[in-house]
N, C-alpha and C positions, 0 to 999 in steps of 0.2 A: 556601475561602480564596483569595482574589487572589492574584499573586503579580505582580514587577515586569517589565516586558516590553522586551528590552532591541532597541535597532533594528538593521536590515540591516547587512549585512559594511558596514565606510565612511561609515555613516549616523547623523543623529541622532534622525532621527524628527521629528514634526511636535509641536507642544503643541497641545491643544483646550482654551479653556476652558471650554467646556460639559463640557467631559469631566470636569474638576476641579472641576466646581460641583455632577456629579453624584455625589460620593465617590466617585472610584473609588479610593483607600487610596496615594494620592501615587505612582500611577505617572503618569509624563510623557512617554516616548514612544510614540506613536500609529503604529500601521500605517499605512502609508504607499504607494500605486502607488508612489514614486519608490525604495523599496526593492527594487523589484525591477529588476536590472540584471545585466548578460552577455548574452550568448546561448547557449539559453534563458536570458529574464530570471528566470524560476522555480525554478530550480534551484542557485543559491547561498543564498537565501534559505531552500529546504527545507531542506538541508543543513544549515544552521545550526541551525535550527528542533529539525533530528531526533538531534543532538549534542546540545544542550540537554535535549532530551526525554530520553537516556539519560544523561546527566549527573544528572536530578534522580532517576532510577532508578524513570521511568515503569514498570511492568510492561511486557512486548513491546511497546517502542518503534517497530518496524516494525512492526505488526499493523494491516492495514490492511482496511476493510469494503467489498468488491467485491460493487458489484449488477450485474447482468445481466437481461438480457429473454430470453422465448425466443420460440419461431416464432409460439405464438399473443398474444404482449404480455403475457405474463402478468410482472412483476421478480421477481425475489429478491435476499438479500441475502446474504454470509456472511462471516465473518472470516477473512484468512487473510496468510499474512505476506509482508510484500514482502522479495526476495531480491537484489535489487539497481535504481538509482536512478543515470540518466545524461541526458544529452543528448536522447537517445532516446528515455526513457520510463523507466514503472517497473514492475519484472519478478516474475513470481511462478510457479509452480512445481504441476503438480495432473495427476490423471489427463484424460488427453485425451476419455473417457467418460462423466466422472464430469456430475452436472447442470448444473455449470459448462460444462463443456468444449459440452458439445450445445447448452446453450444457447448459448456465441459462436461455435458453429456455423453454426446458424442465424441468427443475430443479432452479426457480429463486430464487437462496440462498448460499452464500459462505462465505471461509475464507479469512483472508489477514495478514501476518506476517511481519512488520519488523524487518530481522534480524541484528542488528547492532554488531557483532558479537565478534568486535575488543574493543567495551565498554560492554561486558558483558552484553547486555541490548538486550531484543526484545519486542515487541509489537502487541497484538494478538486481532481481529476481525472477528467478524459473527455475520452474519444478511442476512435479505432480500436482493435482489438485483433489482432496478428499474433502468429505463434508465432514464437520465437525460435528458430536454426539448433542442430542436432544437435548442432552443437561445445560452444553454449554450454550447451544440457542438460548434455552428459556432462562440463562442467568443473565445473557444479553437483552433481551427481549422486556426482560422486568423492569431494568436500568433504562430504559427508552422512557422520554416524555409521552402521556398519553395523547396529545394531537397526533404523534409521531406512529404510534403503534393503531391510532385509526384510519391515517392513513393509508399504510401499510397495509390490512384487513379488508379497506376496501379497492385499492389498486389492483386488475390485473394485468400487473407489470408488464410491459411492451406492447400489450395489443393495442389495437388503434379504439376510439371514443370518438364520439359526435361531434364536443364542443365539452370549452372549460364549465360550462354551465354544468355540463352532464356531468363532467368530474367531480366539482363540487355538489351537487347532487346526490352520488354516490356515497360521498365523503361522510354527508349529510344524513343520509337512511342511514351510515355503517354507525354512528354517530346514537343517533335514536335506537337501536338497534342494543347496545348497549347501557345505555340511561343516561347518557349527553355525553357532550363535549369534556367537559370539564372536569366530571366526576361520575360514579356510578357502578357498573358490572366492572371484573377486568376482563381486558379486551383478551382474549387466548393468541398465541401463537397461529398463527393461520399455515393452515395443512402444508401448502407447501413455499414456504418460506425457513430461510436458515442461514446458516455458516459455513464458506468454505473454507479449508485452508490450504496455502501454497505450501509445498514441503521443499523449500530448496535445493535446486540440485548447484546451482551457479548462484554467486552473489557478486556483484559489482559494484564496485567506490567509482566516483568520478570528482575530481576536484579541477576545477577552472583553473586557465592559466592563462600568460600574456602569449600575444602570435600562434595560440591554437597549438602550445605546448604542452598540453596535458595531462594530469595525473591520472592515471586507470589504476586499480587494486584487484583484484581478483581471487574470489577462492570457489574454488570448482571439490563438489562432493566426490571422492571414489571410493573404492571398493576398500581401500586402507585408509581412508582418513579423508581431512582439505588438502588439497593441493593448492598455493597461495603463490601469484606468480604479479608481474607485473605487466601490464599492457600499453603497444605503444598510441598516441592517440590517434 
């Protein structure tokens, strides 16, 4: 089901009428480059985008789909949630060993998609990828519930295990390890566990349309500024 697409902070949008000759169910404003403004021009834009998205009670509205390459070009892709959205980039949070991590190891540079799927809408990034300072892990790291951060501690993210037995098991020493479940030591930050973050060099709008008419926005970082351009679909 379409739904109506409302335009940028201060904006009204552009009208197409090809766009309303192709039913698209009496939505009228059109994505727009000229929606995108600040600096980053990108980032009022998401922000509203991702407000919206949890307003309509998208499922994990931050869930965002990060590919990566690794030494030999080989991508992958995987879901995982974004933990915070600035200026800077947009951050996320994983074992430093896990297949991600070796892979921007080797390779420090990805994508990141939100697909909001149910509003016609996604949101697309790449760029560099650097780890974020040990201050801002352990101010994330604090804000984690403690099942979450025992987890964590005891997972070593991607390699293979036994059996779920084994895992919870694990879970379980890392658990006693620090004085239960529920309460006790606090669990520290585990060696190598943290934050990445994407520094965009490209950001992409995408707004849904009827007959596979649709909206692309685009703003590409250069050496003078965003270049903001429109794409066809």
């Amino acid at each position: 089901m379409r739904v109506g697409y409302r335009a940028g902070p201060g904006e009204t949008g552009s009208d197409g009428a090809g766009d309303d000759a192709a039913g698209a169910d009496g939505v009228s404003a059109n994505l727009d480059p000229s929606w995108l403004t600040g600096d980053p021009p990108w980032l009022g834009l998401f922000e509203a985008w991702l407000a919206e998205a949890v307003l309509a009670r998208i499922p994990e509205p931050n869930a965002m789909v990060v590919g990566t390459v690794d030494a030999d070009g080989r991508p992958a892709t995987r879901t995982v949630l974004c933990k915070g959205v600035s200026e800077a980039g947009v951050v996320f949070f994983t074992g430093y060993h896990s297949q991600k991590g070796q892979a921007l190891a080797a390779v420090p540079y990805a994508s990141a998609t939100f697909p909001w799927i149910a509003l016609e809408r996604q949101v697309h990034f790449r760029g560099p990828v650097v780890k974020v300072s040990p201050e801002e892990t352990l101010a994330y790291w604090n804000s984690r519930p403690r099942g979450s951060q025992l987890s964590a501690y005891a997972s070593a993210q991607s390699r293979p295990i036994a059996s779920r037995t084994a895992l919870e098991a694990a879970a379980a020493a890392t658990a006693e390890q620090f004085g239960g479940a529920d309460a006790g030591e606090p669990v520290p930050v585990p060696e190598n566990w943290g934050g990445y973050r994407i520094e965009p060099e490209v950001v992409e709008f995408w707004q849904g349309r009827a007959n596979r008419l649709h909206n692309r926005a685009r703003a590409v970082r250069t050496t003078d500024g965003w270049r903001l351009e429109r794409l066809q679909p």
